[in-house]
C-alpha atoms as one frame of an Amber mdcrd trajectory, in Angstrom:
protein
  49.858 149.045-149.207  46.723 147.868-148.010  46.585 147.053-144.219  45.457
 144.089-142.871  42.898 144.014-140.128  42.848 141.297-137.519  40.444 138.588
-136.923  39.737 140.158-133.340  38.567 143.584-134.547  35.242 141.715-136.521
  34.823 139.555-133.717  35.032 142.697-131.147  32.572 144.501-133.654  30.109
 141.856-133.659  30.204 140.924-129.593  29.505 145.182-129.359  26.626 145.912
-131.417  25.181 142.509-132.334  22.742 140.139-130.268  24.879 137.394-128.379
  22.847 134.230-130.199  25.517 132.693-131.663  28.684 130.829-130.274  30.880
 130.902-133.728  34.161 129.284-134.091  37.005 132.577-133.966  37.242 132.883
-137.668  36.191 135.271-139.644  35.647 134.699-143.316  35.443 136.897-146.643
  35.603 134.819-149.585  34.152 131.473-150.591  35.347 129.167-153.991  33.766
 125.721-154.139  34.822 123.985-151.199  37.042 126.689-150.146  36.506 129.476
-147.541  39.200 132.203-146.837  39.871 134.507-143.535  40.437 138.375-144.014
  44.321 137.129-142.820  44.439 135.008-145.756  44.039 131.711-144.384  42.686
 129.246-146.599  40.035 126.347-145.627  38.005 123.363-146.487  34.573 123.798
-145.500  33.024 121.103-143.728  29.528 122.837-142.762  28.582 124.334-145.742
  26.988 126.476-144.172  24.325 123.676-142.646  24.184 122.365-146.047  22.948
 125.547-147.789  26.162 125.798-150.234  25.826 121.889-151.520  26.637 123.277
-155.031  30.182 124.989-153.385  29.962 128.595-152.383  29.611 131.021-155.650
  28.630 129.162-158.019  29.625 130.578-161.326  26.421 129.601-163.118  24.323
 130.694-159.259  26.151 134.190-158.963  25.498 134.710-162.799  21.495 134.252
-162.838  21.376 136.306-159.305  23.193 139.325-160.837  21.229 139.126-164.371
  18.082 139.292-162.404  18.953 141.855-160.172  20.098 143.813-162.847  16.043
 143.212-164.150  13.534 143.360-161.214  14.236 142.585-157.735  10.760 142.275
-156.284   7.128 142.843-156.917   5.603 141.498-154.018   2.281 138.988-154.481
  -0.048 142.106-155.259   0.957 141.678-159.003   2.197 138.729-161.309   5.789
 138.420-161.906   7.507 136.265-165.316   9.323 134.514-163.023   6.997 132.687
-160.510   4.907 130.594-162.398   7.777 129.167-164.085   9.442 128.456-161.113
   6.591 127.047-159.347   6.279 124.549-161.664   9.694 123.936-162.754  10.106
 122.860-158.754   6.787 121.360-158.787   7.560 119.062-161.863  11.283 118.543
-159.992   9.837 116.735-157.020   6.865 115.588-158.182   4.232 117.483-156.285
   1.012 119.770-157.634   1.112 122.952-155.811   4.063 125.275-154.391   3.729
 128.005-151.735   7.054 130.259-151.582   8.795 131.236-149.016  12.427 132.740
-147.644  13.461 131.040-144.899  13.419 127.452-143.130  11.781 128.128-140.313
   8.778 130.312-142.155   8.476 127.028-144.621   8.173 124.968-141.345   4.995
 127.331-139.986   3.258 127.477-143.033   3.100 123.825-143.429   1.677 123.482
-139.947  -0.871 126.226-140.988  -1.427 124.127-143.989  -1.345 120.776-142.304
  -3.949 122.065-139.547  -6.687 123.768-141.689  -6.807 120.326-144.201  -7.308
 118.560-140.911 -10.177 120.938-140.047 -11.880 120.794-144.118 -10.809 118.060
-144.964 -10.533 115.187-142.246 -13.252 116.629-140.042 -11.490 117.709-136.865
 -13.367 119.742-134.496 -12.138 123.525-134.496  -8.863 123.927-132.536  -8.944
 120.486-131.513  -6.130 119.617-134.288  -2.348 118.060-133.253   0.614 117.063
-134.945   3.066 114.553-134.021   6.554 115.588-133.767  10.104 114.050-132.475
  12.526 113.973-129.895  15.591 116.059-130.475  13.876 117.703-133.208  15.278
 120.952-134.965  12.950 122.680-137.593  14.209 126.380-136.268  13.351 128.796
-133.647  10.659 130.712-134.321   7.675 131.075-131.612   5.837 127.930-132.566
   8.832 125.794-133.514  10.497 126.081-129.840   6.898 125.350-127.933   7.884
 121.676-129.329  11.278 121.757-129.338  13.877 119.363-126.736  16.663 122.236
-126.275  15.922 124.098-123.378  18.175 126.605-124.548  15.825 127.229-127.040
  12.485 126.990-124.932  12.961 128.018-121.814  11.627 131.932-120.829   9.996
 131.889-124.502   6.831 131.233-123.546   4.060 130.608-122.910   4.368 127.710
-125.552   1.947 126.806-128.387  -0.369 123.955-127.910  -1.605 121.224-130.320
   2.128 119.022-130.683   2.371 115.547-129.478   6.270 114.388-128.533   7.750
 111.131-129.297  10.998 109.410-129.643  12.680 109.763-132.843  12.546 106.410
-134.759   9.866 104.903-132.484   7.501 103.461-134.966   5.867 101.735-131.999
   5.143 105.212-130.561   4.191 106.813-133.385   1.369 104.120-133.753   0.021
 103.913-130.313  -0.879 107.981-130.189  -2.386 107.143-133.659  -4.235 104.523
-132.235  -5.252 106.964-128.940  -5.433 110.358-130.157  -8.208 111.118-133.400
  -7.596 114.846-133.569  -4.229 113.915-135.244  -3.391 116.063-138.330   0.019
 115.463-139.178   3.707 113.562-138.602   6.413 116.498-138.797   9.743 114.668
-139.322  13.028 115.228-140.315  14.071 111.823-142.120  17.469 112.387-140.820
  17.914 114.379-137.636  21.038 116.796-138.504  21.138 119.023-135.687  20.872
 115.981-133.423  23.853 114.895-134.526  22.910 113.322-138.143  21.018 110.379
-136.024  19.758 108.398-138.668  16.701 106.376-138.122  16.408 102.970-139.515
  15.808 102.023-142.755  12.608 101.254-142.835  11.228 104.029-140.317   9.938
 106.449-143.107   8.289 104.158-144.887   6.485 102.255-141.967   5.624 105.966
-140.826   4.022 106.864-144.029   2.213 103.497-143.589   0.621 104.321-140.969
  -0.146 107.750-141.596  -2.399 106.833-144.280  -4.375 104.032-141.979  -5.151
 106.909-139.878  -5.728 110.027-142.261  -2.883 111.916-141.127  -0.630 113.767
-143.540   3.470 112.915-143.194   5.400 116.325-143.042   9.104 115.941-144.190
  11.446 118.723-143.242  13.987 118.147-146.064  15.875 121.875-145.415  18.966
 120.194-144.198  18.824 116.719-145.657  16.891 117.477-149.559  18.445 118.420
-152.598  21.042 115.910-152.687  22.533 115.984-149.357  22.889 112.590-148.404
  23.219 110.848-151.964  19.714 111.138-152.925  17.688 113.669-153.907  15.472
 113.828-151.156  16.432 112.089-147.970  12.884 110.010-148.025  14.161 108.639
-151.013  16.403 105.998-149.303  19.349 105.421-152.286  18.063 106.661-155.299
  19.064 109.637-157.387  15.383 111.481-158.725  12.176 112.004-157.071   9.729
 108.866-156.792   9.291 108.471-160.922  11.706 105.489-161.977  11.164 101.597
-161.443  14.503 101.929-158.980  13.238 104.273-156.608   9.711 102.209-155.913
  11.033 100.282-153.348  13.038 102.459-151.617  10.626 106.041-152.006   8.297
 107.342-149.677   6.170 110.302-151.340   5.663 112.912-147.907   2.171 114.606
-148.094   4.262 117.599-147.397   7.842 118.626-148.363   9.579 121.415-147.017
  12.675 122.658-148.723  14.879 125.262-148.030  19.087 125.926-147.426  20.148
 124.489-151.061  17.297 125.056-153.093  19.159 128.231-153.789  22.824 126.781
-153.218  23.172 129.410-150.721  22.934 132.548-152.837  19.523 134.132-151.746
  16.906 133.276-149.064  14.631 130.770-150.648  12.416 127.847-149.294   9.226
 125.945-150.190   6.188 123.703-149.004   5.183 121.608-151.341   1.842 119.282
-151.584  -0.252 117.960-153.755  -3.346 119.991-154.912  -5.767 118.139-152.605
  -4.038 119.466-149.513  -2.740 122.737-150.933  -6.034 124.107-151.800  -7.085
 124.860-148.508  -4.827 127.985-148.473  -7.584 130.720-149.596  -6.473 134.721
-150.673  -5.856 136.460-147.439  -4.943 133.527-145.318  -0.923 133.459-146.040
   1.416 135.523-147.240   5.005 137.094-147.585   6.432 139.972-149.289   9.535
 138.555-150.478   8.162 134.583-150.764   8.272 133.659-154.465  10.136 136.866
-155.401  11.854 137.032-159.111  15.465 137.232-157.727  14.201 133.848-155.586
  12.927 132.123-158.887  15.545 132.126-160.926  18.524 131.859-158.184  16.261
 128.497-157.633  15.887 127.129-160.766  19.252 127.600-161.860  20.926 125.973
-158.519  18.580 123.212-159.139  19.791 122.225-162.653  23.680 122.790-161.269
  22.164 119.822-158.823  20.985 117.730-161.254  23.399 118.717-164.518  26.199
 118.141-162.310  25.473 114.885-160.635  26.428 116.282-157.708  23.825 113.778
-156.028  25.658 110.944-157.353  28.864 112.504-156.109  27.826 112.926-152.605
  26.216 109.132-152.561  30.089 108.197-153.790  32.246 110.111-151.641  29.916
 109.307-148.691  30.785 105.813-148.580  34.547 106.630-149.097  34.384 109.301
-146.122  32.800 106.596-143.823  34.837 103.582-144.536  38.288 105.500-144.334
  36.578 107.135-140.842  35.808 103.683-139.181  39.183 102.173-140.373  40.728
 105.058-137.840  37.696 104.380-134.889  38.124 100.821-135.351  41.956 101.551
-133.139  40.769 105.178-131.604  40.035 105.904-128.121  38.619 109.416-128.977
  35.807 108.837-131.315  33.340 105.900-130.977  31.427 106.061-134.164  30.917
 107.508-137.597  27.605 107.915-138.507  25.326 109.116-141.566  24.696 109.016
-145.246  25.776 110.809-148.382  27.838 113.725-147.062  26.160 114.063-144.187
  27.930 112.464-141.904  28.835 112.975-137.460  31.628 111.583-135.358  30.567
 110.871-131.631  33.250 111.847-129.430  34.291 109.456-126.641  33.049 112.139
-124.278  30.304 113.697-122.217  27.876 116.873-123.924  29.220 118.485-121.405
  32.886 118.483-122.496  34.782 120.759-124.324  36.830 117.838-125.889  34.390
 117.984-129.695  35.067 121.946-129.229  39.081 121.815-128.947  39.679 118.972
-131.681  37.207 121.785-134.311  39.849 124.538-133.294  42.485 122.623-133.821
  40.972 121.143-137.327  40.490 124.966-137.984  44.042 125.565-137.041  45.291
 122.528-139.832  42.812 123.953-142.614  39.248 122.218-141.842  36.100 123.800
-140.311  33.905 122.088-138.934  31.079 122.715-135.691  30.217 120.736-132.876
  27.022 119.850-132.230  25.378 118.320-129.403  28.151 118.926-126.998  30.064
 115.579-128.132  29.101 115.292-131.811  30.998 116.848-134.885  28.970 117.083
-137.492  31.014 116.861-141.610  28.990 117.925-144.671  31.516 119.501-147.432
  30.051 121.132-150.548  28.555 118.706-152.666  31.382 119.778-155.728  34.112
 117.833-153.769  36.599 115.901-155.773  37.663 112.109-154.206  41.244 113.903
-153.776  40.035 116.833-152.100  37.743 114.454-150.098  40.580 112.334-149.020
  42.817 115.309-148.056  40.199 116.322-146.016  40.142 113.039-144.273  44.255
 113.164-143.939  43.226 116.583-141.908  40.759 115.265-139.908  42.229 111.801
-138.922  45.691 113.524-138.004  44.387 116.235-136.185  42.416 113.212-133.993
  45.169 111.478-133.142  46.725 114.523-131.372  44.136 114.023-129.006  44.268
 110.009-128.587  46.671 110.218-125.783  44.959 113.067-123.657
C-alpha cells in the first residue's frame, strides 16, 4: 500500500532549498483535468486562477498534451543557428491569427515584454528620428508586465523595486485610464516612442479602464508618431470574451464588419500564458513589417524562442481556442458570473463590487490592503473546494479555465457566495 505523504513535507521541502519569492496558498497540487486541480491528499478543486490565465483551454488538454509528446518524441530544439519545419509555419499561422506581418519568438512574458521595448526604441531611433538614447515610453500606474531588471525600474510595487536598482531610465508614469494624461506628455515630451499598456490591468485587481480608453489612446498615438504596445499575456487569447482584450466584444481579430467599431489594432502585441494553454513556455511580439524590420541578425536572440516543441504546442492550443469557442464561452459565462455576484453584493457587507469582463473578473473586499480579511475568505474557499489568490491586499481575483460548463460555473458561484457569507457577520 502506497503511503501518503502530507501537504507539509512539500511545503517544508520548498521553504528549505528554494528562494522565498513566493507567498502560495498551503496546497500542494499533482494533477490537473479541465477545470479541476487535485492535492497529493486527494482533495479535489475548481481552479479559479488558472494559473494567471495560462490554462484558458483547462489544464491537459487532450489534443495540447498529444502534439507536445508527438513532438518531443521528434526534435526538441535546434536553436536559431539552423531552420527548423516547425517555425515558419508557426510564425505565420500566429501571424495570419491576429492579423499582424512579422513574429519574433519568445518563452516567457516578461522576455516578450523587453524585446518589444528593444523593438519599440530602435523604430523610434530609424524610424521616427529620435536622437540616440533620448527615446521614452509611456507606461501606467499599477502596472504589471513582470519582474525582470527593466520591467521593475517602472513598476508601482515597491516590493518589486525597491534595493533592485539602480533603475532603468527612459519610462514616463501615468495614471491608468487617464487619457487626459496620456495626451498632455504627448503634447510635452517629443522623444516619445511608445504607450506600453495592459488593456485590462489583472494584477491590479482586473481594473478595467473605460470603454473607450484604448481606442482614444490609439488615437492619439498616431497624432503623435508613437507606437501603442498592448501587453495581452494575461488578458489575449480569449480571456475576457474576446480574442484579444483591445478588441472590446468581438470574437476574431480586427477582420469582420462587427469588430470595426469596437477594435483597436496595437502597433505591438505581446502574447504569452495561453498561447500555449499552459503546456510549454511560449510567448510572442508581434508587429507589422514596418516596425519589425528594425530587428537586424545579431541584435536579439534566444535559444529556446521559436523552438519546435513551442510551435506546435502553439498552434494546436490556438485552434482548441478557436475550434472550441471557448471565446464565446467565456464572453457567456462572464456575464452570468457577474450578475449572480452583484445580486449577493447588492445585500453584502463584505464585498463592495464585482468587477471585470469575460472570465476575468475581481471582488473588492470591504477592507483595507492591509488586511488579512481577502486572505482568510481564499483559505476558506480552498477549504470548500475553490482556489482562488488575493491580490492587492483586498482584491480576489476569479478566472476559471475557459472549458467551464454554465453548471460547473454556477457551482462555483454556490462555493464562493456561501463561503462569503460566513464572513458577513465578522
Amino acid at each position: 500500500m502506497e503511503t501518503l505523504i502530507p501537504t507539509s513535507y512539500f511545503i517544508d521541502l520548498e521553504h528549505e532549498h528554494g528562494a522565498h519569492d513566493y507567498h502560495p496558498l498551503p496546497v500542494v497540487l499533482e494533477r490537473g483535468e479541465g477545470v479541476y486541480l487535485w492535492d497529493v491528499e486527494g482533495k479535489k478543486y475548481y481552479d479559479f486562477l488558472s494559473a494567471y490565465s495560462a490554462v484558458n483551454q483547462g489544464h491537459c488538454h487532450p489534443r495540447i498534451v498529444h502534439a507536445l509528446k508527438e513532438q518531443a518524441s521528434k526534435l526538441t530544439l535546434t536553436s536559431r543557428a539552423f531552420h527548423n519545419n516547425k517555425l515558419g509555419r508557426y510564425m505565420e499561422y500566429v501571424t495570419s491569427y491576429f492579423g499582424f506581418d512579422r513574429l519574433l519568438p519568445s518563452n516567457t512574458g516578461a522576455e516578450a515584454v523587453e524585446a518589444a521595448i528593444k523593438i519599440t526604441r530602435k523604430w523610434g531611433y530609424v524610424k521616427k528620428g529620435i536622437p540616440e538614447n533620448k527615446a521614452e515610453i509611456i507606461v501606467c500606474s499599477q502596472n504589471f508586465h513582470g519582474r525582470t531588471s527593466t520591467i521593475i525600474s517602472f513598476s508601482s510595487d515597491p516590493g518589486s523595486k525597491n534595493h533592485f536598482g539602480p533603475h532603468a531610465q527612459g519610462f514616463i508614469t501615468i495614471p491608468y485610464n487617464d487619457i487626459e494624461a496620456l495626451e498632455s506628455i504627448l503634447e510635452t515630451h517629443p522623444h516619445i516612442a511608445g504607450f506600453l499598456v495592459e488593456p485590462i490591468q489583472g494584477e491590479a485587481g482586473v481594473y478595467t479602464p473605460d470603454d473607450d480608453f484604448i481606442r482614444r489612446a490609439k488615437a492619439l498615438c498616431e497624432e503623435y508618431k508613437v507606437l501603442l504596445m498592448a501587453d495581452e499575456i494575461q488578458t489575449g487569447i480569449g480571456r475576457t470574451g474576446a480574442l484579444l482584450a483591445v478588441c472590446g466584444n468581438c470574437s476574431c481579430a480586427g477582420h469582420c464588419e462587427q469588430q470595426k467599431e469596437t477594435y483597436t489594432r496595437p502597433d505591438v502585441l505581446i502574447l504569452g500564458k495561453a498561447i500555449s494553454g499552459g503546456t510549454y513556455p511560449v510567448s510572442a511580439v508581434l508587429c507589422d513589417a514596418e516596425v519589425m524590420e528594425v530587428l537586424q541578425p545579431g541584435q536579439h536572440g534566444s535559444t529556446f524562442g521559436g523552438n519546435p516543441m513551442a510551435c506546435t504546442v502553439a498552434m494546436e492550443a490556438l485552434e482548441v481556442i478557436r475550434e472550441e469557442h471557448l471565446t464565446q464561452n467565456a464572453r457567456r459565462l462572464g456575464k452570468i458570473f457577474r450578475a449572480k455576484m452583484q445580486a449577493y453584493i447588492d445585500s453584502s457587507s463584505v464585498v463592495l463590487m464585482v468587477r471585470g469582463r469575460g472570465l476575468l473578473n475581481a471582488i473588492v473586499i470591504n477592507d483595507t490592503e492591509e488586511s488579512d480579511t481577502a486572505w482568510n475568505i481564499c483559505m476558506k474557499l480552498k477549504e470548500n473546494g475553490l482556489l482562488a489568490k488575493p491580490t492587492h491586499g483586498n482584491i480576489i481575483r476569479f478566472a476559471p479555465p475557459l472549458v467551464m460548463t454554465e453548471s460547473q460555473l454556477l457551482e462555483c458561484i454556490s462555493i464562493i457566495t456561501s463561503t462569503l457569507k460566513t464572513f458577513e457577520s465578522k
